[in-house]
C-alpha positions as CSV (number, residue, x, y, z in Angstrom):
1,X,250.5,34.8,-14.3
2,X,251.7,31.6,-15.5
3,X,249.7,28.8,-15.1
4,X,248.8,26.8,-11.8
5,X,249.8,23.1,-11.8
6,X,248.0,21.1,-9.8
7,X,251.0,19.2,-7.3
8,X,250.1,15.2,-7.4
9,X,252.2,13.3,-4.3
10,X,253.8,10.5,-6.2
11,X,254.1,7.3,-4.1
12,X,257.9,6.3,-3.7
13,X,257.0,3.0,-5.5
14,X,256.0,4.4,-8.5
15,X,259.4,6.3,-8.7
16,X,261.0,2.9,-8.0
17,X,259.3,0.6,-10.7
18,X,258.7,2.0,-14.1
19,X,256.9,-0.8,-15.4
20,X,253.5,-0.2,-17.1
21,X,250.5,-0.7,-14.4
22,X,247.7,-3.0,-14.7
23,X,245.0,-1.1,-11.7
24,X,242.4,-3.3,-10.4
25,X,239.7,-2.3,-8.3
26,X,237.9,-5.1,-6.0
27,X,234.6,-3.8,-5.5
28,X,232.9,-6.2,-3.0
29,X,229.5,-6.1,-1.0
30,X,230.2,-7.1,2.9
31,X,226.2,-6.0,3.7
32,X,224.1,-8.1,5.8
33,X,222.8,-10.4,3.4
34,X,226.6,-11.7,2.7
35,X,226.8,-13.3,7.1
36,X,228.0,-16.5,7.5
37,X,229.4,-18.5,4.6
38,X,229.6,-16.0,1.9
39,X,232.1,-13.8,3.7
40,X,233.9,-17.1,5.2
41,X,234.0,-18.1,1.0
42,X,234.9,-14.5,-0.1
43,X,237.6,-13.7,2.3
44,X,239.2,-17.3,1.2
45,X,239.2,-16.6,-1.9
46,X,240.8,-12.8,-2.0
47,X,243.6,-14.5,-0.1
48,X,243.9,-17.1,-2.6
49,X,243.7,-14.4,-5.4
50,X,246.8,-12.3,-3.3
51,X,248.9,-16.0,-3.2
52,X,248.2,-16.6,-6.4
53,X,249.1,-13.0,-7.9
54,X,252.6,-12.9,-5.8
55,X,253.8,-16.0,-7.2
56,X,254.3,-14.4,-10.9
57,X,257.0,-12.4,-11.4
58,X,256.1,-10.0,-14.1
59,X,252.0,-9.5,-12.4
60,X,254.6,-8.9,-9.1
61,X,255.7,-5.2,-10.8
62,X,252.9,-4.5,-12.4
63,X,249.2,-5.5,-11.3
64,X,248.1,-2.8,-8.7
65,X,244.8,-4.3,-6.5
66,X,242.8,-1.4,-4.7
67,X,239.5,-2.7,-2.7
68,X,236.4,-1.0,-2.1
69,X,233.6,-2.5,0.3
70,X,230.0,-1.3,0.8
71,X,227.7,-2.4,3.4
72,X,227.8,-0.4,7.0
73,X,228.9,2.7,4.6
74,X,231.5,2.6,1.4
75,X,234.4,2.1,2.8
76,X,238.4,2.1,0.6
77,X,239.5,-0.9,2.8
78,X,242.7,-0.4,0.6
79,X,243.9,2.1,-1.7
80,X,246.2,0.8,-5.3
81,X,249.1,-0.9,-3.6
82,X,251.6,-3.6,-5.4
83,X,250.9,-6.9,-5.4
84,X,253.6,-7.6,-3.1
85,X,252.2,-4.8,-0.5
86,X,248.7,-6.3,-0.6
87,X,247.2,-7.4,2.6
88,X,243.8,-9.5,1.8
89,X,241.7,-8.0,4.0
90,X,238.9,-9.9,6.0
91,X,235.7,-8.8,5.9
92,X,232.7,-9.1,8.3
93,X,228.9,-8.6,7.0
94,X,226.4,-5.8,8.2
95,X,224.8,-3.3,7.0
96,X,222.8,-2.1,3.3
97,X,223.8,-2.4,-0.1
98,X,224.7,0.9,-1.5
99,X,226.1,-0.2,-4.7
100,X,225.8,2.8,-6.6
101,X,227.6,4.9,-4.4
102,X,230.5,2.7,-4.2
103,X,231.1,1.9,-7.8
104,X,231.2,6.4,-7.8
105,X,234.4,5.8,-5.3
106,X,235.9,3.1,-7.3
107,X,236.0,5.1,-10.3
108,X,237.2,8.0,-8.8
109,X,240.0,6.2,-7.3
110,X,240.8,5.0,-10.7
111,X,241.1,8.5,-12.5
112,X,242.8,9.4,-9.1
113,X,245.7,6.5,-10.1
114,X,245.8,7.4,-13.9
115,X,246.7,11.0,-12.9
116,X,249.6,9.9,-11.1
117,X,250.4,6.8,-13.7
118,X,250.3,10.1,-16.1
119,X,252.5,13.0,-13.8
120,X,255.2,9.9,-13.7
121,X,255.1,8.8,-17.0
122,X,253.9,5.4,-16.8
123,X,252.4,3.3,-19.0
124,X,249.3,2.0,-18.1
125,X,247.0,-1.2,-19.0
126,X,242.8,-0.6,-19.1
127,X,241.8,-0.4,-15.7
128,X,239.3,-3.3,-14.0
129,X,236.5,-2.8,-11.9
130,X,235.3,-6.3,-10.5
131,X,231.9,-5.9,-8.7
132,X,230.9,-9.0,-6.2
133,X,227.3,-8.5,-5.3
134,X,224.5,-10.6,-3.8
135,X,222.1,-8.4,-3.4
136,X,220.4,-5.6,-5.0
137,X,221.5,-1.7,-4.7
138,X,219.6,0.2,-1.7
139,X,220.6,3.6,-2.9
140,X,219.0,2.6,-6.4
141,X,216.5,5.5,-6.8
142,X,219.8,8.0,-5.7
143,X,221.7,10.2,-7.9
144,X,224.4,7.7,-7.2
145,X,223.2,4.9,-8.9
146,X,222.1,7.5,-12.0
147,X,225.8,8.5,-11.5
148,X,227.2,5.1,-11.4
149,X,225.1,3.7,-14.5
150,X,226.4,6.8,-16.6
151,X,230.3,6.4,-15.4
152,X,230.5,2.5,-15.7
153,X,228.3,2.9,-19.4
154,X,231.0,5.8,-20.6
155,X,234.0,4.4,-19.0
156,X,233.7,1.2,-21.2
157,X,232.4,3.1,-24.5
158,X,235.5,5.3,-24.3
159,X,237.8,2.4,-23.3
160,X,238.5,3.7,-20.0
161,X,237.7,0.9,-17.9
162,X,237.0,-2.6,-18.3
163,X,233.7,-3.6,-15.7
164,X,232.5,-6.8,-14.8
165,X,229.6,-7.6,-13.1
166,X,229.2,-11.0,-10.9
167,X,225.8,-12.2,-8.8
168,X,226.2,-14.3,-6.1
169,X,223.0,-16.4,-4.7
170,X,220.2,-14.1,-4.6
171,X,221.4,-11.3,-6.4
172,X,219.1,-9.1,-8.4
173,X,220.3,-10.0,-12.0
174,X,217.7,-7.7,-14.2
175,X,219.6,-4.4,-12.0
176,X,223.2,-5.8,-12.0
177,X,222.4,-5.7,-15.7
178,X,221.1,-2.1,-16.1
179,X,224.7,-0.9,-14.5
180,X,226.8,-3.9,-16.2
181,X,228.0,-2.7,-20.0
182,X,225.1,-4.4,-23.0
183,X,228.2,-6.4,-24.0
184,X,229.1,-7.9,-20.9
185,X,226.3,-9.2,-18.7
186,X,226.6,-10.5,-15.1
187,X,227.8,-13.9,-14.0
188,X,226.1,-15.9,-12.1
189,X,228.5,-17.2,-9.0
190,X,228.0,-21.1,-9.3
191,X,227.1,-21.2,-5.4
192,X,229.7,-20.1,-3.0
193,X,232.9,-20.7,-5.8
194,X,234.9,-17.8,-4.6
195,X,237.7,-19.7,-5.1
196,X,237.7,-20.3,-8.6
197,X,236.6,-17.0,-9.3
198,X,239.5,-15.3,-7.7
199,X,241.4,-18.0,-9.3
200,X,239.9,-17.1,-12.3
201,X,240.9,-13.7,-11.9
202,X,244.2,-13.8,-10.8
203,X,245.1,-16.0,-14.1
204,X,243.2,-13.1,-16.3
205,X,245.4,-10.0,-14.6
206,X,248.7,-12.3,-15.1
207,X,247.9,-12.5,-19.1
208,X,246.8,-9.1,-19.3
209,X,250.0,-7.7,-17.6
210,X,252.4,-9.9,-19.0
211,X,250.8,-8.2,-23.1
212,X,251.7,-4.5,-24.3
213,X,249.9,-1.9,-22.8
214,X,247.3,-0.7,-25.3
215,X,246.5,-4.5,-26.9
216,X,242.5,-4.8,-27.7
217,X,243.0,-8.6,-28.1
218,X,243.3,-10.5,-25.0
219,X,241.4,-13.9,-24.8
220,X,240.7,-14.2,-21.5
221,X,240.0,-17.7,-19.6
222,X,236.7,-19.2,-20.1
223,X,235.0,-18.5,-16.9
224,X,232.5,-21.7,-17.0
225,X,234.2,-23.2,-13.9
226,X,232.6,-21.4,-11.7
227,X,230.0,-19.0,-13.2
228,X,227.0,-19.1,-15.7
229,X,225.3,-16.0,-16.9
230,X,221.6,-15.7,-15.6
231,X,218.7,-15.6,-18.2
């Protein structure tokens, strides 16, 4: 018998923009620990991050934005959509921390978008995970977190995945560590400067798009305006 191919359901925009993809997962904590001003800040400043994104014409075809959430459960608030599709969500805070299990789902939504980059012969720039934590993972002594250590560790050994780590307030900086790649240890939010990190961001996804899919040197923005890394 010949062989079964697996059937992938291509989304209709793929089909109607064949420009390489830049995939970015948000990969944010909404637990309890985030109430009151940190959300306020955080859902700001993924609004500014969308504004910002839209107004760029080339980041406009091809930076994808997914977002994953984890505190009353992991939750895919919104799969890979276009820039120009995104809808900032805004989050409310409750709930644990359970890190480990969510960084799983991110990556899995990643090698979920690759396949179908792939099946429609797309280009494709590294994928980013960008974790925004300000706590420390409950599901730590899980096969999760074991799981989500390994993936992030391989993924950016075998130059599958760019990750990047960032604390905000009392974040637990020794764990973030242990799951963020040795050569790229967690920032340290500069209080509640969501702002400049998502401007931060935004500005880094433009540059990255706007290269050839497949460049190793991209020199990113300095990120001293709004972040430090703890010692």
């Amino acid at each position: 018998m010949p062989e079964q191919i697996p059937y992938i359901d291509i989304p209709v925009e793929i089909y109607d923009n064949p420009e390489p993809r830049c995939p970015c997962v948000l990969l944010v904590d909404t637990s309890g620990s985030m109430s009151g001003a940190p959300v306020n800040a955080l859902n700001d400043g993924i609004q500014q991050f969308q504004t910002e994104l839209i107004q760029d014409p080339i980041a406009q075809k091809r930076v994808e934005v997914a977002v994953v959430s984890f505190g009353n459960g992991v939750d895919t608030v919104c799969d890979f959509t276009p820039v120009t599709s995104f809808l900032p969500p805004r989050f409310e805070a409750a709930g644990a921390t359970p890190m480990g299990a969510a960084v799983v789902q991110a990556i899995s939504l990643l090698e979920e978008r690759k396949r179908i980059y792939r099946s429609a012969g797309l280009a494709y720039f590294r994928p980013w995970i960008f974790l925004i934590t300000d706590g420390e993972p409950t599901d730590m002594h899980t096969h999760y977190w074991r799981q989500a250590v390994q993936l992030v560790h391989e993924g950016e050994s075998s130059k599958k995945l760019l990750f990047f780590g960032v604390g905000v307030q009392n974040a637990n900086f020794s764990t973030l560590n242990e799951l963020c790649p040795p050569n790229r240890q967690a920032l340290k939010l500069r209080g509640l400067s969501f702002g400049e990190l998502f401007k931060w961001l935004s500005a880094s996804l433009r540059q990255v798009s706007s290269a050839n899919p497949g460049a190793t040197q991209l020199n990113l923005p300095p990120p001293s305006s709004w972040a430090s890394i703890d010692v």
